[in-house]
BAVODREN-407503 format. One line per 5 residues: number of its first residue (from 1); their letters; for each residue x, z, y of N, C-alpha, C. Coordinates in pm, 1 decimal. Layout:
N
NUM) A) X Z Y X Z Y X Z Y  ...
***
This chain:
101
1) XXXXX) 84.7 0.0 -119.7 0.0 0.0 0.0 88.2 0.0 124.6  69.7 -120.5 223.1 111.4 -47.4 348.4 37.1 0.3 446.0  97.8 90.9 538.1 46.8 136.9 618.9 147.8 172.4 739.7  62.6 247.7 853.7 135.7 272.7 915.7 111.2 455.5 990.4  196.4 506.4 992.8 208.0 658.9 1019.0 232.7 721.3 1149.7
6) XXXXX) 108.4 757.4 1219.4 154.9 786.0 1408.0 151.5 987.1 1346.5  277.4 962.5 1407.9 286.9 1180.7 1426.6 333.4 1204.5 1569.4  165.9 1326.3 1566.6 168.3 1344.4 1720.1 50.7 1472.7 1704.5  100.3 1592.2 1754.8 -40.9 1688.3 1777.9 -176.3 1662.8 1917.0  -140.4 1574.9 1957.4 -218.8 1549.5 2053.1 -331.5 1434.5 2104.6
11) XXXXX) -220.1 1288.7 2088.0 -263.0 1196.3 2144.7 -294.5 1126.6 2010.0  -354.9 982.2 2045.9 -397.4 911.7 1941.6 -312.3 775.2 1973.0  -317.9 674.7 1874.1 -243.4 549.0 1867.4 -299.5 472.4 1949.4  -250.4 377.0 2001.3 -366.3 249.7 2092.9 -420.1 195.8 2007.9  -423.2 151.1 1870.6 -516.3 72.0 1761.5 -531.6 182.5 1655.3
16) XXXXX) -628.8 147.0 1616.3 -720.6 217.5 1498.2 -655.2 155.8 1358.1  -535.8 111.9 1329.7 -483.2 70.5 1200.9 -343.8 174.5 1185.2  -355.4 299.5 1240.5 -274.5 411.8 1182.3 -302.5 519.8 1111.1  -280.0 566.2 1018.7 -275.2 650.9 958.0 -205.0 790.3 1057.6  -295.3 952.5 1143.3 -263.3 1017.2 1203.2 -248.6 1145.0 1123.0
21) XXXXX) -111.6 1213.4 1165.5 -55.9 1328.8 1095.4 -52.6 1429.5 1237.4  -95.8 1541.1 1222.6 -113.3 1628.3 1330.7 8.4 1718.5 1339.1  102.4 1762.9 1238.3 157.1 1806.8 1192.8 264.5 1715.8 1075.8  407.3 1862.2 1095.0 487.6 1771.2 987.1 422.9 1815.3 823.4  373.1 1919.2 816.3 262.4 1845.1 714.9 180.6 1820.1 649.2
26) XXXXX) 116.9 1758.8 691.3 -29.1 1672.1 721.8 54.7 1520.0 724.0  178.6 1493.2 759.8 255.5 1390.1 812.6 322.5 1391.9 611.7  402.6 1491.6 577.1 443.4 1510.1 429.5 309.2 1428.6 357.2  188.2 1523.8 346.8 90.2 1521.4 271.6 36.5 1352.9 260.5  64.4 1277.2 370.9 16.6 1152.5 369.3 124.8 1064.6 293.0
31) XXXXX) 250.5 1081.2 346.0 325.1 1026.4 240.7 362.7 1066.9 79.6  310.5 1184.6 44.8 320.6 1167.5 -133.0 171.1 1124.0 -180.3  67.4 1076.2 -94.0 3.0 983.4 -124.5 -26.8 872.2 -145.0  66.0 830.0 -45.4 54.4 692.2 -22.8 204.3 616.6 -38.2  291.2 687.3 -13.4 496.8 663.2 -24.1 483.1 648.9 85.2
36) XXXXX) 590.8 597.0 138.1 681.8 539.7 273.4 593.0 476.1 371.8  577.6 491.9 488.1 505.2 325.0 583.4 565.6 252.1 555.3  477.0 160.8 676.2 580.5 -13.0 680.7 690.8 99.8 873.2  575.5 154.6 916.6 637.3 189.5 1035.4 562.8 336.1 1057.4  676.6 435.0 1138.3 631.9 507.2 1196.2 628.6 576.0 1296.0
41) XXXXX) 544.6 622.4 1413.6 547.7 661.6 1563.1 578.0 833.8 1553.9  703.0 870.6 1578.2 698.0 973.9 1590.8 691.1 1038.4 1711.4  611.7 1174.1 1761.7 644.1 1257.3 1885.1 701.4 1370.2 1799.3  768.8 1429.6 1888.6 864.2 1556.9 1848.5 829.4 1704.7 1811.6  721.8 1732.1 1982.1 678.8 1872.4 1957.7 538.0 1848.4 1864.7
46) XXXXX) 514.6 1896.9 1755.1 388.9 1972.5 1665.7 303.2 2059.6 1736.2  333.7 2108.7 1793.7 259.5 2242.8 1807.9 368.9 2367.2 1766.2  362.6 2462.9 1888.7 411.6 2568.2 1788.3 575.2 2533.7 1781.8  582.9 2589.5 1643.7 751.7 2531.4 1624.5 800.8 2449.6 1559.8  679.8 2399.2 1473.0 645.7 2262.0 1401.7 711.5 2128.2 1469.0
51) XXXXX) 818.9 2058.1 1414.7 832.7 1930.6 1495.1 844.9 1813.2 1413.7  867.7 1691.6 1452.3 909.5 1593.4 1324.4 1061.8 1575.8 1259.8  1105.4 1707.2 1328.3 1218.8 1692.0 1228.1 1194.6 1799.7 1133.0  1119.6 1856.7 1097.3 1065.1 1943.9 994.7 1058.3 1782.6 873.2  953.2 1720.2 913.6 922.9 1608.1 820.4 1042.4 1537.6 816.9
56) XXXXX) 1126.7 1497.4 842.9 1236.0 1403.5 896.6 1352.4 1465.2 747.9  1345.5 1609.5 762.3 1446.5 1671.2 650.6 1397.2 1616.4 548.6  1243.5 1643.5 539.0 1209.4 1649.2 418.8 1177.5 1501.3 347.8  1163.4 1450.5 438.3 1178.2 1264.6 422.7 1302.9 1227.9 340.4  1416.5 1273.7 431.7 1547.9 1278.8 341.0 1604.7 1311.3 226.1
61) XXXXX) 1534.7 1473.0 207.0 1552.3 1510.0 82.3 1500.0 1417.3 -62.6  1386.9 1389.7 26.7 1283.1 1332.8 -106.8 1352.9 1186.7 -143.3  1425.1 1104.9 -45.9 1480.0 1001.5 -36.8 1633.6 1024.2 -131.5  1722.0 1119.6 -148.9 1831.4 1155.9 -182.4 1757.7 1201.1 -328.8  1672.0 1219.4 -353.9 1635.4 1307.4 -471.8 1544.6 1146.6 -554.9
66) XXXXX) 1565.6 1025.8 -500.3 1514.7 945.5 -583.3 1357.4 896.8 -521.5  1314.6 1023.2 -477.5 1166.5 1062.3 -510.2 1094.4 945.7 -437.8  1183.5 877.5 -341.8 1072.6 774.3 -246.8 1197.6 722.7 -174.3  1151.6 568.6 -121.1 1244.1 510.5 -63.9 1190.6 424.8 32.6  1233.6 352.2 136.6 1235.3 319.3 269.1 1141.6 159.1 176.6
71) XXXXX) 1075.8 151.4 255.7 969.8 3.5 232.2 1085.2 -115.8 309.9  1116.4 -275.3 257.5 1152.1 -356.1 332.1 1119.1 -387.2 471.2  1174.2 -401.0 533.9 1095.4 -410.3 733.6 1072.0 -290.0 783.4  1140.2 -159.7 713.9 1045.4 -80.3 750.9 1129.4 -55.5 952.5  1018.1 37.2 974.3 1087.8 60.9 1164.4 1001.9 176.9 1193.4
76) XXXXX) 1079.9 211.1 1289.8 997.2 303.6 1357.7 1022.0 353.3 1504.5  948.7 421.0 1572.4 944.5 439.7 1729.3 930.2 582.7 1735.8  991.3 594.5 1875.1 944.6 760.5 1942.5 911.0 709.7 2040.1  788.3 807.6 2056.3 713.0 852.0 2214.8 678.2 975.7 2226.5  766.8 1057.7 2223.2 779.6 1213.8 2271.5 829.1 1246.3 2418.2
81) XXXXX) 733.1 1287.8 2482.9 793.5 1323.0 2593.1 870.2 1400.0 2641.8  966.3 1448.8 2507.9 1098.4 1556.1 2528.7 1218.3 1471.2 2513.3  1261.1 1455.4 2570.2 1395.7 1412.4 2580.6 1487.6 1425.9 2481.7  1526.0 1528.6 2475.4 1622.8 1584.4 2356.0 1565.5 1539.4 2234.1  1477.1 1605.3 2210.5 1356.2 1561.9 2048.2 1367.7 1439.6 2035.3
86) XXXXX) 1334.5 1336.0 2141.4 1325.6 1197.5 2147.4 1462.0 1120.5 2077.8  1586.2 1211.4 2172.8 1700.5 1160.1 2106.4 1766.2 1190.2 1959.2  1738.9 1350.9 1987.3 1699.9 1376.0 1844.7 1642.8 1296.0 1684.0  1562.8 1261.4 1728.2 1490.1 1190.7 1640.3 1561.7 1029.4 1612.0  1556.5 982.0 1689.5 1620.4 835.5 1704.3 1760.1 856.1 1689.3
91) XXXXX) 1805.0 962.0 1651.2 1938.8 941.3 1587.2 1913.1 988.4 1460.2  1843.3 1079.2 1443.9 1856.4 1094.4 1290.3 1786.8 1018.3 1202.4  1667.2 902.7 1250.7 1651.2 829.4 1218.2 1676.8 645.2 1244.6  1785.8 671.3 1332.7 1905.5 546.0 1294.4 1968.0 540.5 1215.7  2001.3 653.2 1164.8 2106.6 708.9 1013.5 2059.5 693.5 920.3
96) XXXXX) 1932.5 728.0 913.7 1820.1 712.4 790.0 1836.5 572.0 754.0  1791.8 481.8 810.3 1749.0 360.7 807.3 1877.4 286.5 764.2  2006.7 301.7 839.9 2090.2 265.0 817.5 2162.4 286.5 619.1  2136.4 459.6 642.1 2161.6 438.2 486.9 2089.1 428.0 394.7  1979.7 385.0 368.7 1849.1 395.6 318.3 1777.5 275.9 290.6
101) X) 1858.6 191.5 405.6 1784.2 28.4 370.1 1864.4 -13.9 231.6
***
């Protein structure tokens, strides 16, 4: 199946063809249902102390452990309005992608 995965406690996607995770997980829970997206929109803060690098570890782990692997084409975006998180994220998932494709 593809799909596509927006994580964000707040806002919603501009099109109605995402799959929304409120949380990192609710964001987990969708992918051992479904595996990997084709793409996914991450924001940083969750709520709380919840962020997407909570999911981001655990993406990895599951990826190193066999358990699931990166879809062809796959991509993904940040729109977090934290800065740090933002960069955060887009580096640890440049690395991902990089070793993972």
């Amino acid at each position: 199946m593809t799909y596509k995965l927006f994580i964000d406690d707040l806002r919603d996607p501009v099109t109605n063809d995402w799959k929304v995770a409120r949380s990192s997980a609710e964001a987990k829970d969708i992918v051992v249902e479904f595996g990997i997206p084709n793409e996914i929109a991450f924001d940083h803060d969750l709520g709380g102390e919840d962020t997407s690098i909570v999911f981001i570890h655990w993406l990895i782990n599951e990826m190193l452990d066999e358990e699931l692997s990166l879809p062809e084409g796959f991509k993904f975006s940040v729109h977090s309005m934290n800065p740090i998180g933002a960069s955060a994220i887009k580096s640890i998932m440049d690395n991902v992608v990089k070793e993972f494709s």
